[in-house]
C-alpha positions as CSV (number, residue, x, y, z in Angstrom):
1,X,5.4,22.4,-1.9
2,X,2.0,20.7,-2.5
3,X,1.6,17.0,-0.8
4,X,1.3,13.9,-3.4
5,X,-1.0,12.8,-0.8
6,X,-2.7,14.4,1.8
7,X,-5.1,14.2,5.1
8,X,-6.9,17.0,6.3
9,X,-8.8,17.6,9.6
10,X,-9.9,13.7,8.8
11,X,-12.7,12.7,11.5
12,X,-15.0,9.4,11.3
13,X,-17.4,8.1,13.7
14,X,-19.0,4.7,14.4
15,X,-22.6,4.9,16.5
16,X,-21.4,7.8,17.9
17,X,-17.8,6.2,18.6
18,X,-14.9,8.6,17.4
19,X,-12.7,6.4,15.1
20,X,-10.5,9.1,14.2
21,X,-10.2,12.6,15.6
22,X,-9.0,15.7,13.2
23,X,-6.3,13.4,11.8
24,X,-3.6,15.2,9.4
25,X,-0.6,13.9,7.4
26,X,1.3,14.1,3.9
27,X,3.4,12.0,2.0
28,X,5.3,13.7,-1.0
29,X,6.5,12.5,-4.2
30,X,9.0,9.6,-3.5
31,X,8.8,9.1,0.3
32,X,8.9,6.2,2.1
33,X,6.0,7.0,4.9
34,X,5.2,4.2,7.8
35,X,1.4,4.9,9.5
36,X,1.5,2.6,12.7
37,X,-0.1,2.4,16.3
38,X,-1.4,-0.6,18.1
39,X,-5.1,-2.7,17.4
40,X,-7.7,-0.5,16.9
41,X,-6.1,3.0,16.3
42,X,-7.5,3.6,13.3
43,X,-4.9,2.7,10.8
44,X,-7.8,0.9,8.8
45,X,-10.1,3.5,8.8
46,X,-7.5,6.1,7.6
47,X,-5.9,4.0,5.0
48,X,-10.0,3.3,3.7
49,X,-10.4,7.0,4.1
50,X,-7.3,8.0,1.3
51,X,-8.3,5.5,-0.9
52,X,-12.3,6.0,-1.2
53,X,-13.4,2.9,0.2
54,X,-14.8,5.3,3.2
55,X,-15.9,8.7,3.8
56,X,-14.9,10.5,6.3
57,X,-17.2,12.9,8.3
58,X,-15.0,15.5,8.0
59,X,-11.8,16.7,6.7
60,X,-10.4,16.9,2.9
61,X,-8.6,14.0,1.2
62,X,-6.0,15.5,-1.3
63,X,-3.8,13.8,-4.1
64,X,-1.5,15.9,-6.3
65,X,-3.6,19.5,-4.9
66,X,-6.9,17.6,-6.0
67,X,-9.7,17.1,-3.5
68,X,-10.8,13.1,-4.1
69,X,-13.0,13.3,-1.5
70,X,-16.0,12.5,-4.1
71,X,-13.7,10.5,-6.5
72,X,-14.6,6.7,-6.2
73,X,-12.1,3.6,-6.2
74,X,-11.2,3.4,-9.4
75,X,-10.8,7.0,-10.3
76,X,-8.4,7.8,-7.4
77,X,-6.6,4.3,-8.6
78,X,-6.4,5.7,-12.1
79,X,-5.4,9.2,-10.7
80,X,-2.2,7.9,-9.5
81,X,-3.0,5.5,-6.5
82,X,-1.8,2.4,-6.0
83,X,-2.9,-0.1,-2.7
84,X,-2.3,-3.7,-1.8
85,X,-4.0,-5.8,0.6
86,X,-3.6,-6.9,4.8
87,X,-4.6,-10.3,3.0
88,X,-3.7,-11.6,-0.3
89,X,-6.1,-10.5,-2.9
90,X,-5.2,-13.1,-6.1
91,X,-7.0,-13.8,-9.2
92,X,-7.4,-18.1,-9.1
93,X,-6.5,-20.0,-11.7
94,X,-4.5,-17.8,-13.5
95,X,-0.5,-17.7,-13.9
96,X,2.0,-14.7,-12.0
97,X,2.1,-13.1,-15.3
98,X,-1.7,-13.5,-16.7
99,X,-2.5,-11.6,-13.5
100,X,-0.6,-8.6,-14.0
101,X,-2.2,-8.6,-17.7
102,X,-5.2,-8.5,-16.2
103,X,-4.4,-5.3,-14.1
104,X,-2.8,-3.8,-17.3
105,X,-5.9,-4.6,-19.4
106,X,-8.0,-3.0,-16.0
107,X,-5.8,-0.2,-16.4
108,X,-6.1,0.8,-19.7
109,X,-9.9,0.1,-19.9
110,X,-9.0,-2.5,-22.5
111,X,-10.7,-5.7,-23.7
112,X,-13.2,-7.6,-21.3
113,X,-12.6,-9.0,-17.5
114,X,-14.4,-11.8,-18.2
115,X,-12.4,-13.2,-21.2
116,X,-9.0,-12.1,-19.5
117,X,-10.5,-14.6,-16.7
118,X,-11.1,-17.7,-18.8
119,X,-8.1,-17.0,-21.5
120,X,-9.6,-15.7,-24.6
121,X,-8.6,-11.9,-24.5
122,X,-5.0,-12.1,-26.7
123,X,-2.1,-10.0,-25.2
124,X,-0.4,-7.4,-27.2
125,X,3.5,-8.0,-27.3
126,X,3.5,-4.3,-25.5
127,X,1.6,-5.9,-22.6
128,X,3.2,-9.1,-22.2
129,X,6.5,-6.4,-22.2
130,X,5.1,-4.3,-19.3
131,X,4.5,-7.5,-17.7
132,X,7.6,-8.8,-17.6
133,X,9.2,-5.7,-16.8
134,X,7.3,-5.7,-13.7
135,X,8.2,-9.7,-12.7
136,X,11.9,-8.7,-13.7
137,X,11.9,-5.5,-11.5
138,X,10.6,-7.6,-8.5
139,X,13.1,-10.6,-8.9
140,X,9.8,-12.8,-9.3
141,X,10.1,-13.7,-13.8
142,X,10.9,-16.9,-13.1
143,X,7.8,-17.5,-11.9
144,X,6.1,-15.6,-14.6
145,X,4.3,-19.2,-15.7
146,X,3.7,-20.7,-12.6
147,X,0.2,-20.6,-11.3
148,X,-0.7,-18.0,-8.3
149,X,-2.1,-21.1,-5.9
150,X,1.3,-22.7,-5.7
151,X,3.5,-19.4,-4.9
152,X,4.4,-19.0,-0.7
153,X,2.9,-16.1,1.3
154,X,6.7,-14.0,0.4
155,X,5.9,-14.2,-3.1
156,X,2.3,-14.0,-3.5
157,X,2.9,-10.1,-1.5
158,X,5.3,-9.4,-4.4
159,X,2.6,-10.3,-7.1
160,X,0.4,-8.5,-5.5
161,X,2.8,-5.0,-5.5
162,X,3.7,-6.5,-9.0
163,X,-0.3,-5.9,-9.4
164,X,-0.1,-2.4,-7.9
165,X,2.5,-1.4,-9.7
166,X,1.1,-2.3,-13.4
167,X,-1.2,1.0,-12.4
168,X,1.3,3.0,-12.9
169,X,1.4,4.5,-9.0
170,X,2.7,7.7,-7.9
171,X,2.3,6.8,-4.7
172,X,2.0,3.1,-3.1
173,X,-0.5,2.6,-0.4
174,X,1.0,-1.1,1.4
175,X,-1.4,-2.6,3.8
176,X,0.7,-4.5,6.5
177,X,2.4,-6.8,3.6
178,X,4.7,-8.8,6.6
179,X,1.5,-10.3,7.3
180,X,2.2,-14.0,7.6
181,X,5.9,-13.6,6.6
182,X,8.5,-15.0,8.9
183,X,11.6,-12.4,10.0
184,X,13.6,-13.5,6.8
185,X,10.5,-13.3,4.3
186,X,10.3,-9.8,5.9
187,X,13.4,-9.0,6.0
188,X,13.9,-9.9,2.2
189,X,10.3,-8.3,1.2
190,X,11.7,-5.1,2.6
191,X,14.9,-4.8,0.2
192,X,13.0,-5.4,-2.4
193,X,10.0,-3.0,-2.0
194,X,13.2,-0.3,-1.5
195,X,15.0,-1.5,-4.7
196,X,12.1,-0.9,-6.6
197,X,10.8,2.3,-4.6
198,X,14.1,3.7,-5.7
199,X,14.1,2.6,-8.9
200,X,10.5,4.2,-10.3
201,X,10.4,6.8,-7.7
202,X,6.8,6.4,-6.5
203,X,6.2,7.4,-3.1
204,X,5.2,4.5,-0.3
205,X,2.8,5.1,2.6
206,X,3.3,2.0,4.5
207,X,0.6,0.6,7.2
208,X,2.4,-1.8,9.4
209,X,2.6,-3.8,12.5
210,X,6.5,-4.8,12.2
211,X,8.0,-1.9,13.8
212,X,11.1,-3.9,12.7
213,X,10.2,-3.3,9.5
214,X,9.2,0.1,9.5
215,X,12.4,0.9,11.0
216,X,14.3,-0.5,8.0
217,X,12.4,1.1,5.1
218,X,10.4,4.1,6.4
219,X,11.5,7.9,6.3
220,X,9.2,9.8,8.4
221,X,6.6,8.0,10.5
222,X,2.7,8.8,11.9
223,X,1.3,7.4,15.1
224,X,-1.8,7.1,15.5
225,X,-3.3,5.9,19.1
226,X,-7.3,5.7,20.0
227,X,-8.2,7.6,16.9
228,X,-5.4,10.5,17.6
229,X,-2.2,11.3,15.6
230,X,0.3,11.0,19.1
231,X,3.2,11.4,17.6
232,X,5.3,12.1,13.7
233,X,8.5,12.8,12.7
234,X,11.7,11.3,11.5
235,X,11.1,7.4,12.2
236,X,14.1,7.1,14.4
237,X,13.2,9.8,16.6
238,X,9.6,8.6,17.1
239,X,9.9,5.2,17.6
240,X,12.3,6.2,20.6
241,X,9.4,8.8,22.4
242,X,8.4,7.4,25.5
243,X,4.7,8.5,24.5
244,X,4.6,6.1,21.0
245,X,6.2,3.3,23.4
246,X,3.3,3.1,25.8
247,X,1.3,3.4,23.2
248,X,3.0,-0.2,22.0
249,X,2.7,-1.6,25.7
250,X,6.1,-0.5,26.1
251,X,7.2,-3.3,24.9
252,X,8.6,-3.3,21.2
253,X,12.5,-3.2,20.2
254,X,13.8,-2.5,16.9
255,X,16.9,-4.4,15.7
């Protein structure tokens, strides 16, 4: 079965510093995937690798049996790949749902940035629709009026996948999004992003410190140590080898 997503042989060097080393992993359609290892393992790099921002030295980037490895930003976003951000990315002075317009209007190539930005593009009924569907899907419509600058950390990650998602993703790049959260924000972040996994069937590669939380919501799991894939497999399985625990300091429980 072809990979949704795929890694190949991936290999990138700094100044002659390996920053990843013949890396290789899949995520198919409507998996829940968790990429973790400690500080400077080369999470980032990889996660910059699938979605353009970076090119790798060697080794193939693949999504849906496609080599992207020339395909910029955009075009791999437009292809079917979703991402959100270690820190949160919001549009100012705009509302929740005036920013996923203007990620719909991004989407469809429709109307001008700039007068999404100061209020003068008009919204179709059909967008304000999608919109909502998106708020509703994500528990977060009662906000749909309230300006982004007042939300709290927990609900300005769910607007951002709310952004994400109004792309249309077939598969859902998350960036550590229990940045910041406490254990209940994370805890409550997690049941939603599976509620709504489940319920459009996109597939989730998740980037995460919080083993906690990539115990709760991932399927299969990559480790990734000094550059080097250590360890994958069934999440459960590898989060108990010895090897992925001294990778962690051999320190880390999962409740």
């Amino acid at each position: 079965m072809t990979a949704l997503l795929a890694a190949s042989g991936v290999s990138v060097a700094f100044s002659g510093i390996r920053a990843l080393n013949d890396v290789t992993l899949r995520v198919d359609a409507g998996e829940r995937v968790g990429l973790i290892g400690p500080n400077g393992a080369g999470k980032t790099t990889l996660f910059n690798c699938l979605l353009g921002i970076l090119q790798p030295d060697s080794g193939r980037v693949m999504l849906n049996g496609a080599d992207v490895g020339g395909w910029p930003v955009h075009r791999r976003a437009r292809a079917g790949m979703g991402r959100t951000f270690q820190r949160v990315e919001l549009f100012s002075d705009t509302t929740v749902r005036e920013h996923l317009l203007i990620a719909e209007r991004i989407r469809n190539g429709s109307g001008a940035l700039w007068k999404d930005l100061i209020g003068r593009g008009r919204p179709r009924p059909t967008e304000i629709a999608a919109c909502d569907e998106v708020l509703e899907l994500l528990g977060i419509d009662g906000l749909a009026d309230q300006p982004v600058e007042s939300l709290s950390l927990g609900q300005s990650r769910l607007v951002e996948v709310g952004r994400a998602l109004m792309t249309g993703p077939q598969v859902l790049l998350l960036d550590e999004p229990s940045s910041g959260l406490d254990r209940d924000e994370t805890q409550a972040l997690a049941d939603t992003l599976r509620a709504v996994q489940e319920s459009r069937g996109y597939a989730v590669l998740l980037v995460e410190h919080d083993v906690s939380l990539v115990a709760d919501f991932t399927e299969r799991v990559y480790v990734l140590d000094s550059g080097s894939l250590i360890a994958e497999g069934p999440t459960a399985e590898v989060l108990a080898d010895p090897a992925v625990r001294r990778a962690y300091l051999g320190s880390f429980e999962v409740s």
